[in-house]
C-alpha positions as a printed NumPy array, in Angstrom:
array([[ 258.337,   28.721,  -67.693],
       [ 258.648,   31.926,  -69.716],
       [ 255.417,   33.9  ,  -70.408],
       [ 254.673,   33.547,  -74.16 ],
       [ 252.573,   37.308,  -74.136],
       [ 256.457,   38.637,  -72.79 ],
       [ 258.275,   37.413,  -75.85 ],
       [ 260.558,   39.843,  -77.862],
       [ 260.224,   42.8  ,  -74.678],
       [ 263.423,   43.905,  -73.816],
       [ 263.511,   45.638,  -70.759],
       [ 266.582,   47.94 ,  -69.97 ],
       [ 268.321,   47.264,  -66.92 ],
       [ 270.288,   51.067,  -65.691],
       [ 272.149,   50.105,  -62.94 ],
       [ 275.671,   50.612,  -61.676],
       [ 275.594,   48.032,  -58.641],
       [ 276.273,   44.441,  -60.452],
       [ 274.678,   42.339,  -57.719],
       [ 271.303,   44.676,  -57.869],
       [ 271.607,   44.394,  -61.726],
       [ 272.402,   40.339,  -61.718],
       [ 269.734,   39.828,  -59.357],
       [ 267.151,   42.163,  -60.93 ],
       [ 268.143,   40.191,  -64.313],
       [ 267.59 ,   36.868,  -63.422],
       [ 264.137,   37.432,  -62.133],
       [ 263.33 ,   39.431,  -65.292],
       [ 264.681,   36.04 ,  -67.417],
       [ 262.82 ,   33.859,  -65.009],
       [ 259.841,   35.739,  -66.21 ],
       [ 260.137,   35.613,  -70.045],
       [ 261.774,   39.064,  -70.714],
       [ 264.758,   39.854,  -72.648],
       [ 266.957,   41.836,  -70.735],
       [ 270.021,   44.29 ,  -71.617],
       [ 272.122,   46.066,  -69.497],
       [ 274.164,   49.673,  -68.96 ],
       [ 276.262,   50.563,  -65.912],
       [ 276.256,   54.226,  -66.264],
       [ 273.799,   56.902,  -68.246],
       [ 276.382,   57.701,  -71.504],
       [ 275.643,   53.638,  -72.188],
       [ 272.058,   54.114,  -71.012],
       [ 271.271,   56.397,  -73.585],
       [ 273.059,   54.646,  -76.166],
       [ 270.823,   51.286,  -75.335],
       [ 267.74 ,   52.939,  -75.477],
       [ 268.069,   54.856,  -78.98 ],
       [ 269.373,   51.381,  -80.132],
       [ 267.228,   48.619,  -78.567],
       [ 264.035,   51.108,  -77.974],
       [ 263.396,   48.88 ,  -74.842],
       [ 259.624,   48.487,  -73.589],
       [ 260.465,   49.824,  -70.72 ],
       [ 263.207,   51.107,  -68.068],
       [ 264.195,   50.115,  -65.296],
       [ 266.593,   52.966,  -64.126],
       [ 268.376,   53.903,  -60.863],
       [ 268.861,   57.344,  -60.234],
       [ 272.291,   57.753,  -58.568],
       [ 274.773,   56.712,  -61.276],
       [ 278.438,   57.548,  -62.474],
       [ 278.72 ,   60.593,  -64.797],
       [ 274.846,   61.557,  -66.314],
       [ 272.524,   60.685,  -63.632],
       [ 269.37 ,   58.242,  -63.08 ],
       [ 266.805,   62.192,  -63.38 ],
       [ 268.776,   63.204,  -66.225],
       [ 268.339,   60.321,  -68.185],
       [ 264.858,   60.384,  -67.589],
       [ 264.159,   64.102,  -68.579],
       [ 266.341,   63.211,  -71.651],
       [ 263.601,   60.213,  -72.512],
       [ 260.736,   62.463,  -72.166],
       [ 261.649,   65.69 ,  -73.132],
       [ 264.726,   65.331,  -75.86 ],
       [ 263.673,   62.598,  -77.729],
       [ 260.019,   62.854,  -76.512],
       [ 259.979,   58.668,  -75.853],
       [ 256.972,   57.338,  -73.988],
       [ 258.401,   53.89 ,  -72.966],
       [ 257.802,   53.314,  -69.397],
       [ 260.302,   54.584,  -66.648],
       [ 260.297,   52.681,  -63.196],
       [ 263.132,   54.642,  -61.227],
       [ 265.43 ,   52.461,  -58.531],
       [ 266.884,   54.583,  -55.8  ],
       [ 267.746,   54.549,  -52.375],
       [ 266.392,   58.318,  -52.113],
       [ 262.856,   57.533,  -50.229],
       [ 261.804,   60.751,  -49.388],
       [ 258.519,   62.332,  -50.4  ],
       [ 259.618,   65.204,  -51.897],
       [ 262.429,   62.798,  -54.488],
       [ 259.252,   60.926,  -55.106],
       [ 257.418,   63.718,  -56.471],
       [ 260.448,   64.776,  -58.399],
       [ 260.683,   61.389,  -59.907],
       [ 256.78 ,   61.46 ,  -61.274],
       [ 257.18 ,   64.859,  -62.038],
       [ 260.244,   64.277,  -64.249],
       [ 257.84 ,   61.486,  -65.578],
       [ 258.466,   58.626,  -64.626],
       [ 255.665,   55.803,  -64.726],
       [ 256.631,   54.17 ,  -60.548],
       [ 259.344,   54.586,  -57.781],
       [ 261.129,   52.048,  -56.31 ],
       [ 263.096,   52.383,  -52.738],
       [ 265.763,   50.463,  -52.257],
       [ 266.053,   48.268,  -50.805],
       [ 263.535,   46.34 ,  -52.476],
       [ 261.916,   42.495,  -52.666],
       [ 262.487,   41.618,  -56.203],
       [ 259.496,   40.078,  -56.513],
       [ 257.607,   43.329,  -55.511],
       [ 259.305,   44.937,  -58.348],
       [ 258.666,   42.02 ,  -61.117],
       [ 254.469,   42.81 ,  -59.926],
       [ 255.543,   46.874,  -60.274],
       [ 256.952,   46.137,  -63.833],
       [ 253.964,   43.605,  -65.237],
       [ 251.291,   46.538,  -63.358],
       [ 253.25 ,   49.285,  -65.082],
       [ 253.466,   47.244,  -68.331],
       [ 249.669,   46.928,  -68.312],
       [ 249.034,   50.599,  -67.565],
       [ 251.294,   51.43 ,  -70.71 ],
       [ 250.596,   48.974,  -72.923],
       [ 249.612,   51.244,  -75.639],
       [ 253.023,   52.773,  -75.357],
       [ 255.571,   49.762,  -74.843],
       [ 259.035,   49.945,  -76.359],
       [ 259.825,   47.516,  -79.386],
       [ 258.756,   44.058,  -80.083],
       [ 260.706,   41.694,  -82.162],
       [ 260.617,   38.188,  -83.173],
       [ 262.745,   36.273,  -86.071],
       [ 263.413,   38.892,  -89.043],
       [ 260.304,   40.839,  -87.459],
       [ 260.136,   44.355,  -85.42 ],
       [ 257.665,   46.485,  -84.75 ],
       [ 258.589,   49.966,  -82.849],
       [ 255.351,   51.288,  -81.842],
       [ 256.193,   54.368,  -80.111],
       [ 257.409,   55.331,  -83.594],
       [ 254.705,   53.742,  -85.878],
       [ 257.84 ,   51.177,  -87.53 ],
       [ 257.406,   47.709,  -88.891],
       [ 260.191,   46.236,  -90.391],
       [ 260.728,   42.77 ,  -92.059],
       [ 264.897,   42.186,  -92.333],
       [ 265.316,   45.667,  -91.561],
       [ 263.151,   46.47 ,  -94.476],
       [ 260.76 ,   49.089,  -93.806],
       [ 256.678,   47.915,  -94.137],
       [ 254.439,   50.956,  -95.197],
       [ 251.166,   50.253,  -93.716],
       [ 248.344,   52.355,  -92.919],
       [ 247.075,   53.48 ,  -89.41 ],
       [ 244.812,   50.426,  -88.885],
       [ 246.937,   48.005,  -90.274],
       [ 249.648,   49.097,  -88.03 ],
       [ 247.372,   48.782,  -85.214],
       [ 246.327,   45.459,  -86.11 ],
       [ 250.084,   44.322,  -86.548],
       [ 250.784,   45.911,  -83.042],
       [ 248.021,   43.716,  -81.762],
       [ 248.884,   40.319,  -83.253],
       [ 252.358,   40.751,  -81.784],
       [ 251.586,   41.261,  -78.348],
       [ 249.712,   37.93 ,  -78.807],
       [ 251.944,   35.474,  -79.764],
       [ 251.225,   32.194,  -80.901],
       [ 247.453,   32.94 ,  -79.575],
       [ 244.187,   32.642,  -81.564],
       [ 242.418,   35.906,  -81.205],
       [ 238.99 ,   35.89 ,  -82.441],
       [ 237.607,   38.783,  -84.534],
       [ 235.442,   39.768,  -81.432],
       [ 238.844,   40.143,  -79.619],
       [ 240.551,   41.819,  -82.18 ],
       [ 237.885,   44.513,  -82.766],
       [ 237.988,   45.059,  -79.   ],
       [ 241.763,   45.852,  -79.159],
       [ 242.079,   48.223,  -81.985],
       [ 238.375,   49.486,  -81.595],
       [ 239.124,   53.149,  -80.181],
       [ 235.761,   55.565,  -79.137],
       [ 236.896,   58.421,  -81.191],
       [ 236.888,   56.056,  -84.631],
       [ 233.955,   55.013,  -86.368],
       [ 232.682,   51.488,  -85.496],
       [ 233.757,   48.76 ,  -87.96 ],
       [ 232.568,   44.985,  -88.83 ],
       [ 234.268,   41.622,  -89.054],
       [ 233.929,   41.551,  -92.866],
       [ 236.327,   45.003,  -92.67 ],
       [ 238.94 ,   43.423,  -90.09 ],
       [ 238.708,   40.563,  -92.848],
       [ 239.932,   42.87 ,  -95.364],
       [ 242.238,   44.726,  -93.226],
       [ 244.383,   41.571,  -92.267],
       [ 244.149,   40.407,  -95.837],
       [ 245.726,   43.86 ,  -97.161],
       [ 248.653,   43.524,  -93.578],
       [ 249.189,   39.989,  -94.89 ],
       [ 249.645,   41.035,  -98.786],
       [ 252.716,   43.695,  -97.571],
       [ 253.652,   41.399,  -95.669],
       [ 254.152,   38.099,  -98.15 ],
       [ 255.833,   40.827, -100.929],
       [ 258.669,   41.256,  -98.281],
       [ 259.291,   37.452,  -96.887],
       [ 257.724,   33.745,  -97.491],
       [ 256.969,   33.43 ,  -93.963],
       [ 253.466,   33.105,  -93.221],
       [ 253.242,   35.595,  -90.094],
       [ 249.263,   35.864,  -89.865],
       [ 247.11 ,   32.626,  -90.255],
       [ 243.936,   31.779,  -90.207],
       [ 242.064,   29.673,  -88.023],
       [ 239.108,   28.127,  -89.508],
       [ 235.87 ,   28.88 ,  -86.969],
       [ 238.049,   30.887,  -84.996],
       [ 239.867,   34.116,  -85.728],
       [ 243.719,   34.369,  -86.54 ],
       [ 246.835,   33.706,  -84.973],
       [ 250.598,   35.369,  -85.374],
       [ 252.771,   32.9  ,  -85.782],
       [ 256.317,   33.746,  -83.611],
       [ 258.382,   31.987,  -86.242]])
């Protein structure tokens, strides 16, 4: 049964093999992802400036720009933090160190248990989690690496803690999340401490922009308990 917490993350499949990609796409389904796919880095690169995927899942030896190119090209070009798990069949220390040094997030030798790399991608996914790709639900995205929320492709102007708030409720799904729990997920030590009364007026500003774009009813609350996002 597909994770609810998963909905709306794409993961990018780069991978030339089709059986390695199939296989490696089925489990990622199985799981609750959404899943594209590109066969060689020119189509790699035009996935990720169009999908923004949460993270990568790229193999190094491919047709034309290859698996370390790609990857310097994510971090150093357009200077995207999604994660990078690199698939190769190079399993030498030295291509290892190359790999992390070009930045990517973990390494993966081929061949691999698919399972093994499904617990890779939900560890790397936790370590990063600040800095996952794109998530998007009906009429709703939210790009975080590049501070964007858009309703029907309509831009949302919202302010640093709104955003962060929106960012939460959308990796929560569906889920009640108490104020206790919300003020533990955007509560940062470098910003000044803040009550429930000012999360209260936060999400009543977010859900004001909100309701001047669309009729949905995105953030409710839950009486006694906190609020929930509503995956419509």
């Amino acid at each position: 049964m597909p994770n609810n917490s998963l909905i709306g993350k794409t993961v990018l499949v780069v991978e030339d093999d089709s059986k390695i990609r199939n296989l490696i796409k089925i489990y990622l389904t199985k799981d609750g992802y959404e899943v594209a796919e590109a066969v060689n880095g020119i189509e790699a690169k035009e996935k990720i400036e169009e999908l923004d995927p949460c993270i990568l899942i790229l193999d190094l030896m491919l047709p034309g720009i290859n698996g370390e190119e790609i990857c310097r090209w994510v971090r150093e070009d357009i200077k995207s933090m999604m994660p990078i798990i690199m698939l190769t069949a190079k399993a030498a220390e030295k291509d290892r160190i190359q790999g992390f040094k070009l930045g990517a997030d973990d390494y993966v030798v081929k061949p691999f248990s698919p399972a093994e790399l499904m617990a890779r991608i939900e560890a790397v996914l936790r370590r990063t989690a600040s800095r996952c790709g794109k998530l998007s639900f009906t009429g709703f995205t939210i790009k975080p690496a590049k501070g964007e929320a858009l309703i029907n492709r309509e831009q949302l102007e919202l302010t640093h803690f709104e955003f962060k708030l929106l960012h939460v409720f959308m990796q929560h799904p569906n889920q009640v999340l108490s104020r206790e729990q919300i003020l533990s997920f955007v509560y940062e030590k470098n910003e000044k401490e803040v009550s429930d009364r000012t999360i209260d007026v936060h999400i009543k500003h977010l859900r004001e922009k909100i309701k001047a774009k669309t009729p949905k009813d995105y953030i409710q609350t839950v009486r006694g308990m906190g609020y929930k996002f509503v995956a419509l």
